[in-house]
C-alpha positions as CSV (number, residue, x, y, z in Angstrom):
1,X,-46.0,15.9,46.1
2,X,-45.3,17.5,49.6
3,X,-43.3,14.6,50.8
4,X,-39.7,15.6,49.7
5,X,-38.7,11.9,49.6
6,X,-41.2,10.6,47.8
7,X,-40.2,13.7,45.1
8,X,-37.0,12.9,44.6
9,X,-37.8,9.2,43.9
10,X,-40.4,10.1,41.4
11,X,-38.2,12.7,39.8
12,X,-35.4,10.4,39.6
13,X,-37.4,7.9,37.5
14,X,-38.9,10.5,35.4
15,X,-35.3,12.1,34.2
16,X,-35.0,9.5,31.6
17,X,-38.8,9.8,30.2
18,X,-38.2,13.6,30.0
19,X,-34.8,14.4,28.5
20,X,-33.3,15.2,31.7
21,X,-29.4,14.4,30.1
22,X,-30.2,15.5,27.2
23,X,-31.4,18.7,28.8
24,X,-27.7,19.0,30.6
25,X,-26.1,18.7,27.0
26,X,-27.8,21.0,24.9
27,X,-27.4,23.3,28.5
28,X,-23.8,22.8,28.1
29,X,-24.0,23.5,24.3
30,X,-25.0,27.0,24.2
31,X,-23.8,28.1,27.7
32,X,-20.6,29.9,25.3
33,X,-22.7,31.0,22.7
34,X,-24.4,34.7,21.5
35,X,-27.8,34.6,21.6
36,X,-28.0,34.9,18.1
37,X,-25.9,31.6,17.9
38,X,-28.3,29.9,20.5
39,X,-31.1,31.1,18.2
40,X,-29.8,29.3,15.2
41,X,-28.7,26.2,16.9
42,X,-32.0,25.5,18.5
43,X,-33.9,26.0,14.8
44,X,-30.8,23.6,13.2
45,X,-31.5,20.9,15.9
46,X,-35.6,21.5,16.0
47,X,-35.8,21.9,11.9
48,X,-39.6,22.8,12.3
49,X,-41.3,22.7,9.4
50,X,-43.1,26.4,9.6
51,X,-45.3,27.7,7.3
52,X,-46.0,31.1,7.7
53,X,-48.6,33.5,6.2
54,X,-48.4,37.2,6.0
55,X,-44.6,37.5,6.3
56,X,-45.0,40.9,4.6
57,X,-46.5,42.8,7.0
58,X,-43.5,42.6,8.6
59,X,-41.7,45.9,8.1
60,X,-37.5,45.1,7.0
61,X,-36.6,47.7,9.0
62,X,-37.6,49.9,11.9
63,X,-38.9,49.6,15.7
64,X,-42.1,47.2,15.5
65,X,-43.6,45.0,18.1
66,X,-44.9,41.3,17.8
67,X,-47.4,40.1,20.0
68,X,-48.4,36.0,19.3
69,X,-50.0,33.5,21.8
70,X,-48.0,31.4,23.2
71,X,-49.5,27.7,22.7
72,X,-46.2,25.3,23.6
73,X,-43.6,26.9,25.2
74,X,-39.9,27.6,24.3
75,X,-40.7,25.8,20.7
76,X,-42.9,28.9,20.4
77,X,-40.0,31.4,19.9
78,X,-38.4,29.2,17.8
79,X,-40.9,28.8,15.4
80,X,-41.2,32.9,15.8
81,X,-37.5,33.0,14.7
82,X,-37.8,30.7,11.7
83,X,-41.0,32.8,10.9
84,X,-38.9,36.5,10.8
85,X,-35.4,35.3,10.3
86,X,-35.7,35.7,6.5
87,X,-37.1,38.9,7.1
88,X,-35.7,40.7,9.7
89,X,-31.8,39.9,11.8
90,X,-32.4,42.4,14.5
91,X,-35.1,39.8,17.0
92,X,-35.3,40.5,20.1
93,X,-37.4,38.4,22.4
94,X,-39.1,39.5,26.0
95,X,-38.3,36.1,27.6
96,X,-38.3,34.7,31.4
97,X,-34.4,35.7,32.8
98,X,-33.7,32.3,33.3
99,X,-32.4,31.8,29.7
100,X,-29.7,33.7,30.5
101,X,-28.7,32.0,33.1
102,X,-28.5,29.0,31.5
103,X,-26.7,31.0,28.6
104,X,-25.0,34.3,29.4
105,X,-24.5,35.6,25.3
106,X,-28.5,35.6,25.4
107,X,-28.7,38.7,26.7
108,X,-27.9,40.4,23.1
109,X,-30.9,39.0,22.1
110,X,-33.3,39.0,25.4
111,X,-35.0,41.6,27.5
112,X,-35.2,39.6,31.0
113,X,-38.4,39.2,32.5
114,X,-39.7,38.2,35.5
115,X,-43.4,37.5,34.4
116,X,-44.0,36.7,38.5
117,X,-45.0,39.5,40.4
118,X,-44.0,38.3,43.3
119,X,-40.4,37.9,42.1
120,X,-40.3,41.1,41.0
121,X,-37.7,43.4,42.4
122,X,-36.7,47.2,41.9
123,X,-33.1,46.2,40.5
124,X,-35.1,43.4,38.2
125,X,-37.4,45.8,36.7
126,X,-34.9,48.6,36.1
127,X,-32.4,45.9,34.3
128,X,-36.3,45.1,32.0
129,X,-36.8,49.0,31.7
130,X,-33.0,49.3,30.7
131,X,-32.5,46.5,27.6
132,X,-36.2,47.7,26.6
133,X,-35.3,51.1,26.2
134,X,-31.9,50.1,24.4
135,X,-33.9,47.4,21.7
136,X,-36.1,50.4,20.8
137,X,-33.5,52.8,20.3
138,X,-31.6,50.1,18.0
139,X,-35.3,50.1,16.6
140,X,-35.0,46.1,16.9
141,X,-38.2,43.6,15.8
142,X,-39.6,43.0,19.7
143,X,-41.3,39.7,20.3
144,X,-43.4,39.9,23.7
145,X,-46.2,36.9,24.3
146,X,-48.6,39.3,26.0
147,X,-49.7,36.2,28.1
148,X,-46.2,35.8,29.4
149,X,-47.3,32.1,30.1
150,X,-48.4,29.0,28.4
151,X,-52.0,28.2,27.2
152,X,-54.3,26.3,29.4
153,X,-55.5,23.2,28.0
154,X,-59.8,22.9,28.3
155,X,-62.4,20.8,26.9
156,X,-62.3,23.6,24.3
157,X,-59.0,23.4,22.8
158,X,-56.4,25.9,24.6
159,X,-56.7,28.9,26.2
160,X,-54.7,31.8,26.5
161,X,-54.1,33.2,29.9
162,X,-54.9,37.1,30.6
163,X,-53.3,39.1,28.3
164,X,-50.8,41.7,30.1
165,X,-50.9,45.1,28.7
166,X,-46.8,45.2,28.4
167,X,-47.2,45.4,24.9
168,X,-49.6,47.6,24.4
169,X,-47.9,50.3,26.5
170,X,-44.4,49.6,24.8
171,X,-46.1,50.2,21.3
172,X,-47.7,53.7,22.5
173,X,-44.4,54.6,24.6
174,X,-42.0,54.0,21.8
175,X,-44.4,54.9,19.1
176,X,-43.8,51.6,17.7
177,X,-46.3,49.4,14.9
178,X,-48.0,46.5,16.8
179,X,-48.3,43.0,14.5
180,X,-50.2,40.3,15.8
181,X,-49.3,36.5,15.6
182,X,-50.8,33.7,15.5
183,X,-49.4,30.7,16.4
184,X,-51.1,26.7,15.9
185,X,-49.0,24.2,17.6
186,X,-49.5,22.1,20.8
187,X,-47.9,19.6,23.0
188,X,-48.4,16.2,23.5
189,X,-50.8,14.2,25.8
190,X,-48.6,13.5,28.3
191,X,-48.0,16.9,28.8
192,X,-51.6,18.2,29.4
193,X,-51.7,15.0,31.7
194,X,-49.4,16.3,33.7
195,X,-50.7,19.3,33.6
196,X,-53.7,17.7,35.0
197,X,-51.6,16.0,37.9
198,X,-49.1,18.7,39.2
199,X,-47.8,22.0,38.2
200,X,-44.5,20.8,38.8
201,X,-44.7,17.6,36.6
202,X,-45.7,20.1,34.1
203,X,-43.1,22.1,34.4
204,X,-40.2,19.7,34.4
205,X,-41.2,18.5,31.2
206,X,-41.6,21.5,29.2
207,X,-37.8,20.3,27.9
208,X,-39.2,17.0,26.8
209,X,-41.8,19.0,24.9
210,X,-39.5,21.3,23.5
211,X,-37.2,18.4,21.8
212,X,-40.2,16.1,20.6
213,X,-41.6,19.2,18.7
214,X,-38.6,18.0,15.6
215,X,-39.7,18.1,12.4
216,X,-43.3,19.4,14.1
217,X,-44.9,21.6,11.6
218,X,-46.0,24.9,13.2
219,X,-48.4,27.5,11.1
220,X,-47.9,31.0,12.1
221,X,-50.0,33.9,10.7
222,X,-48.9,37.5,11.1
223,X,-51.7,40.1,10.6
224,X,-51.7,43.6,9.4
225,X,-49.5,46.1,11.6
226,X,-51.5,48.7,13.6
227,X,-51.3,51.5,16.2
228,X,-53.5,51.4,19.3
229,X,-55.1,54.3,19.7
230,X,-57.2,53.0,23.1
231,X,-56.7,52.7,26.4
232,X,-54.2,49.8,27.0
233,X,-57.1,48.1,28.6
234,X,-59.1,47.9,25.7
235,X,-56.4,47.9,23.1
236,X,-55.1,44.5,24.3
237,X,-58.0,43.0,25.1
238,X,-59.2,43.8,21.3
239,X,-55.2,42.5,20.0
240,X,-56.4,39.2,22.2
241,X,-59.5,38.9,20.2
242,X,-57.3,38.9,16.8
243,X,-55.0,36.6,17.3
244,X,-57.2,34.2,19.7
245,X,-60.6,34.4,17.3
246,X,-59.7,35.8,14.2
247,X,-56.5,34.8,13.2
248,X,-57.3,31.0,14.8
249,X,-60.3,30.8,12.7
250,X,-58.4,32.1,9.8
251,X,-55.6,29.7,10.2
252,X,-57.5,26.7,10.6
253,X,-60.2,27.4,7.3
254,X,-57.1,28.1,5.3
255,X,-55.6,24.2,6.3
């Protein structure tokens, strides 16, 4: 994919197959809207059939922090939203900064991230620090995918990638109830083929994969609310082990 001509022919055929216009119109859609608005419009067009388990170890009020895998991609915090919307109207999500370009009004409901190091700047990270500080002190329900990237597809099913200890430290900082989150979804073939191919065919169809996911079912389990008392080290490795062993094995006996 080096050859910059050959790219842009192969990028041009591939706009219709992945939802390139429709891409630019639901772009154009919420580019006005509050995040909260962008929130709701994306569950009204997906209508994902979520079935969720353990709703009530959400707490209706108060600081908490959510911590799922992160199997499919921008679907993910949909189904996340239609999970907790009944329960709680105060969601914020740690997302890539890039939403809010595409749609400034996310930021009432987004802490930018720049989950690349080596994007990472001094201005970025005090702009994270700030809207962190400011959810917590709202004591707003915090979504962070500790991954802060999608699951790797293997011969075994998916993988999550390393688990960042983000979450961990914000829960001991802000003295703040972790809940762990499971989520069971994933993306079609084509996807992981491309995957397979290029990381750049991958990426450029994440939109594709986030509009054929309509009507998906997604089952999300949310597990009993804890403090970590460990090193951050340890106490996210062991939040991994929940939500990666446990709560997959539970989810997928009680189907």
């Amino acid at each position: 994919m080096r050859h910059p001509t050959v790219w842009r022919v192969l990028l041009a055929g591939l706009r219709p197959l992945l939802g390139y216009r429709a891409a630019i119109e639901m772009a154009d859609a919420i580019m006005a809207m509050t995040g909260e608005e962008v929130l709701r419009y994306l569950s009204a067009s997906l209508t994902l059939d979520v079935r969720v388990r353990g709703a009530e170890h959400v707490p209706p009020t108060g600081r908490a922090i959510v911590a799922p895998n992160h199997p499919t991609g921008i679907a993910d915090g949909v189904a996340v939203f239609d999970a907790l919307k009944e329960r709680r109207t105060d969601i914020t999500f740690f997302a890539n900064r890039d939403a809010i370009r595409v749609s400034p009004g996310m930021a009432d409901t987004i802490i930018p991230v720049e989950w690349i190091e080596a994007k990472r700047t001094h201005a970025r990270n005090r702009e994270t620090l700030r809207a962190t500080v400011e959810a917590f002190r709202r004591e707003r329900l915090v979504v962070i995918f500790p991954s802060g990237r999608l699951a790797r597809p293997s011969l075994h099913g998916l993988r999550e990638r390393p688990w960042q200890t983000t979450a961990v430290n914000l829960a001991r900082r802000f003295d703040a109830p972790m809940i762990p989150m499971h989520i069971l979804g994933r993306n079609s073939l084509l996807f992981y083929c491309f995957w397979l191919i290029h990381e750049e065919l991958r990426d450029i169809t994440l939109f594709r994969e986030l509009l054929n996911k309509e009507a998906r079912a997604y089952e999300v389990s949310i597990g009993p609310a804890f403090h970590p008392t460990e090193d951050a080290r340890a106490s996210t490795a062991a939040l991994c082990r929940i939500v990666t062993e446990r709560m997959r094995s539970e989810a997928k006996a009680a189907r």
